[in-house]
N, C-alpha and C positions, 0 to 999 in steps of 0.2 A: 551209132549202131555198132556192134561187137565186129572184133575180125575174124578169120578164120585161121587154125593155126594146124601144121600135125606133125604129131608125136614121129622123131629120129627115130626110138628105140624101136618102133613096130612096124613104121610103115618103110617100102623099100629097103628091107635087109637084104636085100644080094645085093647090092652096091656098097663100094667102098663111102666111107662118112664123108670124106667132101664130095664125092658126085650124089651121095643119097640129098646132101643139103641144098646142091645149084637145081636138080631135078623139082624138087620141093616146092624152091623160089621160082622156078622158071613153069611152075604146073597153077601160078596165082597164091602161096603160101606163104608164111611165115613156120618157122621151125620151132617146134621145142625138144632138148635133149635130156633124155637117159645115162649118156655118156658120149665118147669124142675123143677123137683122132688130135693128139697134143699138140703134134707138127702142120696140123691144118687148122687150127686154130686163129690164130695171124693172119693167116692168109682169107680166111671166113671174114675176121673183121673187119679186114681192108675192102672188102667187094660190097658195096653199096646195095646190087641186087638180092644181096641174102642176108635175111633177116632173123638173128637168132631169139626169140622172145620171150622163153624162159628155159633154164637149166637148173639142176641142183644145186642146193646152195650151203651143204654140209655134208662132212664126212665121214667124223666119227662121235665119240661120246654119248654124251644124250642129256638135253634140257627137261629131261623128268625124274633126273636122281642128282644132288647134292654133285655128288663124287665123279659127274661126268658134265658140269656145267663149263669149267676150264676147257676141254677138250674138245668140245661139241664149240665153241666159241671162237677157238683158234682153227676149225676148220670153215666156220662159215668165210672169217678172214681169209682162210687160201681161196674160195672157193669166189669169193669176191673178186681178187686181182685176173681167175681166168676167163669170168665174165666180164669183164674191164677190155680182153685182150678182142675179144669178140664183141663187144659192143652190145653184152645182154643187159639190160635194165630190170629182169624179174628174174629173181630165182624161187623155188619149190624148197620148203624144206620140209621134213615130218619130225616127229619127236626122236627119231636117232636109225642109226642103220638096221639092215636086216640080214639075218641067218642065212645060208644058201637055200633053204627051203621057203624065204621069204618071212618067214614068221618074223617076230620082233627079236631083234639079236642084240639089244642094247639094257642099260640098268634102266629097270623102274621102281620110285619107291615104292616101298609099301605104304606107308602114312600120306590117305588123303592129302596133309596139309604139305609137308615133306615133297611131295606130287607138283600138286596146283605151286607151291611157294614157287619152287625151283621153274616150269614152266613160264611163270608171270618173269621171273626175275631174267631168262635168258633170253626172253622176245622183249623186252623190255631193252636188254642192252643192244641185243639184234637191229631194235628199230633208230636207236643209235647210230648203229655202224649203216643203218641203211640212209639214214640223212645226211652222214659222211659224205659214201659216196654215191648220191643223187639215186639210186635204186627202190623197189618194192620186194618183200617177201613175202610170199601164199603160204600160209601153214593146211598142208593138207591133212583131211582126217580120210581113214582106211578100213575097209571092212576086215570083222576077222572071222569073218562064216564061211569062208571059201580061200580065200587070199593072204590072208597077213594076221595068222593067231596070233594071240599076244597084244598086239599094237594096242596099245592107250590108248588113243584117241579115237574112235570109233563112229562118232557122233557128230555131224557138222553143228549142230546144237551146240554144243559142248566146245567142240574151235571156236566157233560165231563169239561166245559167252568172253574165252579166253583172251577173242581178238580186242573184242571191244572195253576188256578192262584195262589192258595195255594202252588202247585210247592213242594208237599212232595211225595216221594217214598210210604209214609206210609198210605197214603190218595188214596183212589180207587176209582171209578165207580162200583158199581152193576147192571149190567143191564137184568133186569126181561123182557126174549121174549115173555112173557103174555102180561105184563102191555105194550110193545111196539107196539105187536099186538091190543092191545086194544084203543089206545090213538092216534096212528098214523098211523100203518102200513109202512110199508118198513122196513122190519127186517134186511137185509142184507145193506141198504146203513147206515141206524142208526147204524150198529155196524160199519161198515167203518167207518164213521164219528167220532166215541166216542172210536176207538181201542187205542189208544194211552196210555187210561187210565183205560183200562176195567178190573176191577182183580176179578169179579167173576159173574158166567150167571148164572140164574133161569129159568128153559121151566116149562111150561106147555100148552095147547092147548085152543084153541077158538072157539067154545066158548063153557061155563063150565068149564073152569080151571078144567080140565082133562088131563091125561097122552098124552105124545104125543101122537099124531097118530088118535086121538078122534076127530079130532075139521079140522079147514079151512087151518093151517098154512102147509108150505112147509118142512118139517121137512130134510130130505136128501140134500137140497142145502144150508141149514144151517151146517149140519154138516162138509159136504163136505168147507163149508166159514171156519169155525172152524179149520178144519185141512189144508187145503191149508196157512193161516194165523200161524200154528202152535201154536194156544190156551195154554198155559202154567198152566191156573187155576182150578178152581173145576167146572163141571156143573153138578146144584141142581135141583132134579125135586122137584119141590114146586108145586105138583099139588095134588088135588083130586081124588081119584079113582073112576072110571066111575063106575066100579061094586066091583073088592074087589083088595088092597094092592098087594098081590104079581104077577097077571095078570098085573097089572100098572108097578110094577118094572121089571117085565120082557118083559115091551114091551120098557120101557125107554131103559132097556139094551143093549134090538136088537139095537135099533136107534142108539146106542152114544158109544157103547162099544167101547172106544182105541185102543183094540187089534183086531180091526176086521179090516180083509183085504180090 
């Protein structure tokens, strides 16, 4: 059965990042980060009680233009040793950084082929460096109706396709039920379609990137898809709180708790 994970970057922001990450572990959680406190770091990975279970895993360049495959490479490498330091086993990557408007702020080719080459070739060495050192990588894809113009990859179709030509255990789909809700709708046949490769889910709700249960989505026949399929991974609520943190976590909880009959 999946675990339950949540997002550093949204939930409990009035706390400093190592009390938001003990508060987390100590509320039944596992963590995922947006970003992080450098000097707490070491100190996260020595404490058994908290669990960090996926962070970013690049920092600049970009694996969808020629001229940004070097770059985009040497930072999955840095981005590696600070997961190492913490004891993350999953990192997030997308096709390359963002604008401060969030839009896509990296090179994309223009040539189809130029595109796809460069993407195949950089997750390709990616799943390399990720049999090195014993890790997994989620390629997330991102809406760009609302959130992230620009972004390439838009399509969990479209990752699904990318992950499984690259053909590595170590290489995943991230599939964010926001950005699917956002970008296309059909939450449950897009996760049929893309199960093959999916190793980690993101919810939050529509609209407002709100906790579930705020917003338009069908949240119960999702779960219910989820455990009939037997989910094996984490699901992150990477949402916003409607009103404050621990009313969000504990409506997430109702929704998704594993152990509810």
């Amino acid at each position: 059965m999946y675990t339950l994970s949540l997002c550093a970057g949204t939930i409990l922001t009035e706390l400093p990042f190592e009390a938001r990450l003990r508060k987390i572990a100590a509320a039944g959680f596992t963590a995922e980060l947006w970003d992080w406190d450098e000097d707490a770091i070491d100190r996260i990975g020595a404490d058994p009680t908290v669990a960090v279970t996926s962070m970013p895993g690049w920092i600049g360049g970009s694996m969808v233009h020629p001229d940004g495959v070097d770059a985009y490479l040497e930072g999955v490498e840095e981005r590696l040793q600070t997961a190492a330091r913490c004891g993350c086993s999953n990192l997030c990557i997308t096709t390359g950084p963002f604008a401060p408007d969030l839009s896509a702020g990296h090179a994309i080719a223009e040539h189809p082929a130029n595109f796809w080459i460069s993407a195949y070739k950089t997750l390709s060495r990616i799943a390399e460096l990720a049999e090195k050192h014993d890790v997994l990588f989620h390629l997330e894809t991102l809406n760009t109706k609302v959130d992230h113009a620009g972004y390439p990859l838009p399509l969990p179709e479209d990752g699904a396709q990318l992950v499984r030509e690259v053909g590595s255990p170590r290489i995943r789909l991230l599939c964010d039920i926001y950005h699917v809700q956002v970008q296309q709708g059909n939450i449950i046949p897009t996760l049929r379609n893309c199960w093959d490769v999916i190793g980690n889910i993101h919810v939050a709700d529509v609209p407002g990137r709100h906790e579930p249960g705020t917003g338009e989505i069908g949240w119960p026949a999702i779960v219910d898809f989820l455990r009939t399929m037997d989910y094996q991974g984490a699901v992150c609520m990477e949402a916003f709180p409607a009103t404050d943190s621990m009313r969000a976590i504990a409506a997430f909880r109702d929704l998704f708790d594993p152990g509810r009959s």
